[in-house]
N, C-alpha and C positions, 0 to 999 in steps of 0.2 A: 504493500500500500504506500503510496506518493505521500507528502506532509498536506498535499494540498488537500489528497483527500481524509486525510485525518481529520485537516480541520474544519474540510467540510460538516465531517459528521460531528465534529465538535459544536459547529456556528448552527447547526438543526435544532438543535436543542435548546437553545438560547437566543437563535434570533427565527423571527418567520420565514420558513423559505431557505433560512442557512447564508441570508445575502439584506443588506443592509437599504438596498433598490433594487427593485424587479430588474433594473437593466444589467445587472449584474450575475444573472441568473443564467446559468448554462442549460435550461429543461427543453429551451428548443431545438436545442441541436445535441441533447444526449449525452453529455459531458460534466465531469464535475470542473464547476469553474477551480481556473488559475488563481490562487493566494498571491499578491504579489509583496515580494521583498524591497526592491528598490529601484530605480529607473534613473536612465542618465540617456539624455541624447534621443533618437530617435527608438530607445531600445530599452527594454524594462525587463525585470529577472524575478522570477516566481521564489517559495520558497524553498522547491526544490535543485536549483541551481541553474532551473532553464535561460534561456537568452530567447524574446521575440522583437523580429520587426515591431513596431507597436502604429499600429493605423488607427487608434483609439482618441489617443494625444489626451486621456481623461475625459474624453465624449466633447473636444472642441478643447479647452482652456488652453494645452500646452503649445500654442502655435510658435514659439522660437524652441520648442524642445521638451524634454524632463529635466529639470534639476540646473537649469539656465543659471549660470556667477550670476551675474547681473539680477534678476530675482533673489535669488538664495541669499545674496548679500544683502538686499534690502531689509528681508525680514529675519536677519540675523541683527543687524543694527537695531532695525524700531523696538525687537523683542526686548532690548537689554536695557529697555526705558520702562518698557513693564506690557501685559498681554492684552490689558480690557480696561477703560475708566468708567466708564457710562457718562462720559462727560465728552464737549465738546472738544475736537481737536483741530491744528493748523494742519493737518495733513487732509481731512475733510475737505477741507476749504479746498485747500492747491487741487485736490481732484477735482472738483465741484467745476471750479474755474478752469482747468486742464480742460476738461471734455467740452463745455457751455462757449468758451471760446473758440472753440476748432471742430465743429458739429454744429451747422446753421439749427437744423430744427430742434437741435436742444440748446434752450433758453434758460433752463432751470431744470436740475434733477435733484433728487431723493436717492440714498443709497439705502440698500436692505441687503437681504441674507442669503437670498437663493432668486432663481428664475420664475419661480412659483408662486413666491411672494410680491414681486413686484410687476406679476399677471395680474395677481387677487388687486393688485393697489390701485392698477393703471384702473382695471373694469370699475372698481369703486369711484375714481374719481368720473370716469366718463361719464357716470349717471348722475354719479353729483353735481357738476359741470352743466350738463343738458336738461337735468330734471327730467330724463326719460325710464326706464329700466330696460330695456331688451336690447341684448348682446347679438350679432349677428358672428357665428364662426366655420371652419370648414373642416367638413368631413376629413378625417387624416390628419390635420393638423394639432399638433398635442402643443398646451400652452397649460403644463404642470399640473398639480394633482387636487386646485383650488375643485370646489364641489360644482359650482357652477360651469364651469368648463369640462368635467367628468361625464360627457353625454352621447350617448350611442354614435358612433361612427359608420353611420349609413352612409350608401350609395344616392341617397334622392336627396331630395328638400323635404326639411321635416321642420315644421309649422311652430313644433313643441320639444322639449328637451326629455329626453327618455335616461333617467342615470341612467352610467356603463359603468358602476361598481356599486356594490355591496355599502349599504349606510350612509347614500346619500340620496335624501329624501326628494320627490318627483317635484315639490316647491321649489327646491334649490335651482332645477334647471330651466323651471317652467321659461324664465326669461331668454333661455336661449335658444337662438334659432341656427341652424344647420344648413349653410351650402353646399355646393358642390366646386372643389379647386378646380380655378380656370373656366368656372362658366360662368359668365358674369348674369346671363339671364336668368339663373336661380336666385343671384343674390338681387335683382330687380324685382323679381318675382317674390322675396319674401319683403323688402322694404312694402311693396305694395299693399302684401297681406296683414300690415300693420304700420300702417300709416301714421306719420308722427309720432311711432314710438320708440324706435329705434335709437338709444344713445350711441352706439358704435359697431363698428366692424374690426374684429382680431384675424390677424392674418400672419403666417410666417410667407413672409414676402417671397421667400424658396424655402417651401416645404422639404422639412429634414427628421419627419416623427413616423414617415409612411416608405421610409428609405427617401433618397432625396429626387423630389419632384418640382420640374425646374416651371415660375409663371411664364404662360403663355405670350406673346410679346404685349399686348396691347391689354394684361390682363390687371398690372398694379395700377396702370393709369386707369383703366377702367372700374376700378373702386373708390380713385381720387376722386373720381367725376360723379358718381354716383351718392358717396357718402359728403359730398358739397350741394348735390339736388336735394338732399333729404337731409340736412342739415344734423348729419353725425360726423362723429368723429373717426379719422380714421386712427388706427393701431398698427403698429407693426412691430411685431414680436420677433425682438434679436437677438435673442437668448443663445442661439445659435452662430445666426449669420453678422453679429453685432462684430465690430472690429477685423474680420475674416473675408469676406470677399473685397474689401477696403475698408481703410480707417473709419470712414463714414457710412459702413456697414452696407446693406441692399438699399436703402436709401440714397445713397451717392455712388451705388455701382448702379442704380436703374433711374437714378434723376430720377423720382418722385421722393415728395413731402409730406411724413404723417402729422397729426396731428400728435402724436403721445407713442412712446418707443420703449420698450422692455428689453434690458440687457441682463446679462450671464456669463459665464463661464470665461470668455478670453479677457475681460474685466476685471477678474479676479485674479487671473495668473494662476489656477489652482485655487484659491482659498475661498471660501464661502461667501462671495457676494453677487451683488444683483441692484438693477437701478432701475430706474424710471424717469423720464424725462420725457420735455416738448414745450411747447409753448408757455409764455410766462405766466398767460390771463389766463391759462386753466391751473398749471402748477401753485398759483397763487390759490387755489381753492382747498389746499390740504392743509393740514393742522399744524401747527398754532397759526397760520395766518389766516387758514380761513376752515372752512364747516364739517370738512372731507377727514375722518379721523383714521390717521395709519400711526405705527410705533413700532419701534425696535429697538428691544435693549443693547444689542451687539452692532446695530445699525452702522457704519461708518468706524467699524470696529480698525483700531488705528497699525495693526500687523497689515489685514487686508488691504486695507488703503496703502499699504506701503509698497505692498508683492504687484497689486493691480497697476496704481501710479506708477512703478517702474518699467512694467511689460507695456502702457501704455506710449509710456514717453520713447519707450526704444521703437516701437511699431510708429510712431511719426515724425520720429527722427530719422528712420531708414525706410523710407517709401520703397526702397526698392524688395524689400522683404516679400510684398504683393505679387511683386514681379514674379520674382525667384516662386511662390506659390503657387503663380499660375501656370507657370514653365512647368515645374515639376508637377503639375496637375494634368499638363496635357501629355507628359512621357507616360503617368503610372495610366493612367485612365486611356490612351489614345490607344497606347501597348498591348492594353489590355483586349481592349475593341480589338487588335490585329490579332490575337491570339484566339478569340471567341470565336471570330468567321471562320478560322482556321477549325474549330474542333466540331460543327455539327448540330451542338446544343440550341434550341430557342434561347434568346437573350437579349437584355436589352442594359444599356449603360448610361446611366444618367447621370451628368456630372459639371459642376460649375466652381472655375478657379481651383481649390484644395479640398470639394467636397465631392462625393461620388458614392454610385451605388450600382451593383449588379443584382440585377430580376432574372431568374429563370424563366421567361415568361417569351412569346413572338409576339405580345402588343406591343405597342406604346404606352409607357409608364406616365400618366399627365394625372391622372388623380387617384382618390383613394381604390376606387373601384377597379381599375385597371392594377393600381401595385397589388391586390390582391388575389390577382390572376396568377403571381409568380409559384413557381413551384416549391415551397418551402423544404422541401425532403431534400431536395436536388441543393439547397444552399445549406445546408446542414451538412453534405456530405462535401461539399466545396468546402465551407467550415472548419470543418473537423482535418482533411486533407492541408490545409495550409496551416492549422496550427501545430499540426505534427512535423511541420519544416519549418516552426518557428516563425509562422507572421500570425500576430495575433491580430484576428479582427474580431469585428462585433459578433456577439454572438446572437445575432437576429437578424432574417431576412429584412427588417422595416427600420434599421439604423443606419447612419450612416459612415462613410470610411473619412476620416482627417489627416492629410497632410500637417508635415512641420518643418518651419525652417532650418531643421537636423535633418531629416529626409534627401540626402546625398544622392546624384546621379546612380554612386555605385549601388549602393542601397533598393533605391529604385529597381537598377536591372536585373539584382537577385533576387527581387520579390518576384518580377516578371518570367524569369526562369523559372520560378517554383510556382508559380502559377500553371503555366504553362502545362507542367509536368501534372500539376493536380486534375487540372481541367479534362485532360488526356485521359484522366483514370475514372471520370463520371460516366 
């Protein structure tokens, strides 16, 4: 028996599931997940002594790497000032001002704890804001594990919000209403069926919760236009794509303007934070200045702010890091595409700048209904094949793959070698 799986059977007993988030759960692909020991560079080690490629990067945050001097050092120094105040600090500020000044459409943010949190805060303030209640959101698109967003993942337009888990009551969702990604005439079609009630539409501007599903061209502009007729707001949830496809996130890699912006994980550098941000006349409506009541004790917890403010200020000091991302996103993902024609299998490869994802599937992957066309047996058995050659990827057909500014040519080419050789054996 492996330590990892010792401590699987250790972590069963003490935690649900054996794993601390479902996305860390090996049950779909048959495996007991990887413990990990420690990580450096583009490459992380179990605690049995393994080495993987890591296409994880900690689900988005590690974009210059694991275990970056330039992070490590930050929160080595702020550490030796002390861990937590619950008091205001100058490091707050410098971030606050850091991002508000080099991000047109944020004019003022809020920092909090996670990506989920500062979902739950933005939908709060929208209806505070508008004096509406109904959230407008899209099939496939996951925006954390707040109750009102935990709503069946259908293929149509659904009028009313159905939970999709266990204890949360059918009120919680009643406000939200369910599109279809990429079709703007469902989401016309529910503005309609509720006239004037609508405070907002949440969007992950490139859907990356259904494996990653790229907007259709004329599709962010087409919600800009729509949530201006019907006077909501829009949302755009960067939890994900926040800092990663550009500094200025899908926002200023697609020119369009939300109203109100959720970040995550490249924010943090690794450490537990999350923000919210947009315009000043809505930001001005949260507490203490104004009605909208949010709190966090850890909030602008000042190690955080130290690891994040660092990884920031190096991603726009070195613009060309984007570059290097998208380079190395069109070798592993183009490469890839050459190797798939080559083997047989239906397939399809979705992929933008450092994000990508491969479907078992001969549709076209554009929204929730199509990604679930893919053959999930068939990615499990891809899976399991390439982590036994040491590339560790997600372990779910519906997540996505992350490049990092560690992610070397050479690296690259032996992933694609060993791909290669796996794909051959399906």
């Amino acid at each position: 028996m492996t330590k990892s799986q010792s401590l699987f059977e250790r972590a069963v007993q003490r935690i649900p599931g054996g794993v601390n988030s479902p996305v860390r759960a090996y049950g779909s692909v048959d495996e007991t997940p990887r413990f990990i020991d420690r990580a450096d560079g583009c490459q992380i080690y179990d605690v049995d002594g393994n080495a993987y490629v890591d296409y994880i990067d900690s689900w988005g945050p590690m974009i210059l790497g694991h275990n970056h001097p330039l992070i490590r050092e930050a929160v080595v120094k702020a550490s030796e000032k002390g861990l937590s105040f619950g008091c205001a600090t100058e490091r707050e500020v410098e971030m606050a001002e850091f991002i508000c000044e080099r991000i047109p459409h944020v004019e003022m943010i809020r920092m909090v704890n996670s990506g989920t949190e500062a979902v739950m805060s933005a939908l709060r303030l929208a209806r505070g804001f508008t004096g509406k209640s109904k959230i407008i959101k899209f099939a496939g698109c996951y925006h954390g594990h707040t109750d009102s967003m935990l709503v069946s993942a259908g293929s149509g337009v659904m009028t009313s919000g159905v939970p999709d888990s266990a204890g949360v009551p059918e009120g919680c969702t009643r406000d939200t209403m369910t599109a279809v990604y990429n079709d703007l005439k469902s989401v016309k079609a529910l503005f309609e069926s509720a006239p004037g009630e609508v405070a907002a539409v949440i969007v992950e501007p490139v859907a990356a919760n259904m494996g990653v599903v790229l907007p259709d061209k004329d599709f962010l502009k087409g919600l800009r236009t729509l949530c201006d007729e019907n006077k909501a707001l829009l949302i755009f949830d960067e939890v994900i794509t926040g800092f990663r496809l550009a500094f200025g996130g899908a926002a200023a890699y697609f020119g369009i303007t939300p109203d109100l912006v959720t970040y995550g994980k490249i924010i943090g550098a690794g450490m537990p934070v999350g923000a919210y941000g947009g315009k000043k006349e809505i930001m001005d409506m949260i507490a203490p200045a104004g009605p909208v009541y949010q709190a966090g004790t850890l909030s602008g917890n000042p190690i955080a702010m130290a690891a994040g403010l660092a990884q920031l200020t190096y991603l726009y000091e070195h613009p060309e890091v984007y570059t290097h991302l998208t380079e190395k996103g069109q070798l592993l993902f183009g490469g890839m595409q050459d190797l798939l024609k080559k083997n047989g299998l239906p397939w399809q490869l979705n992929h933008i700048a450092s994000l990508g994802s491969l479907f078992f599937t001969d549709q076209p992957v554009r929204d929730y209904t199509s990604a679930k066309t893919s053959d999930t047996a068939k990615f499990s058995d891809y899976f399991v094949g390439m982590l036994r050659k040491g590339i560790h990827l997600a372990p779910s057909q519906f997540e996505a793959m992350f490049l990092s500014e560690a992610h070397t040519e050479d690296v690259i080419g032996e992933t694609l070698e060993k791909a290669g050789q796996v794909l051959l054996s399906l």
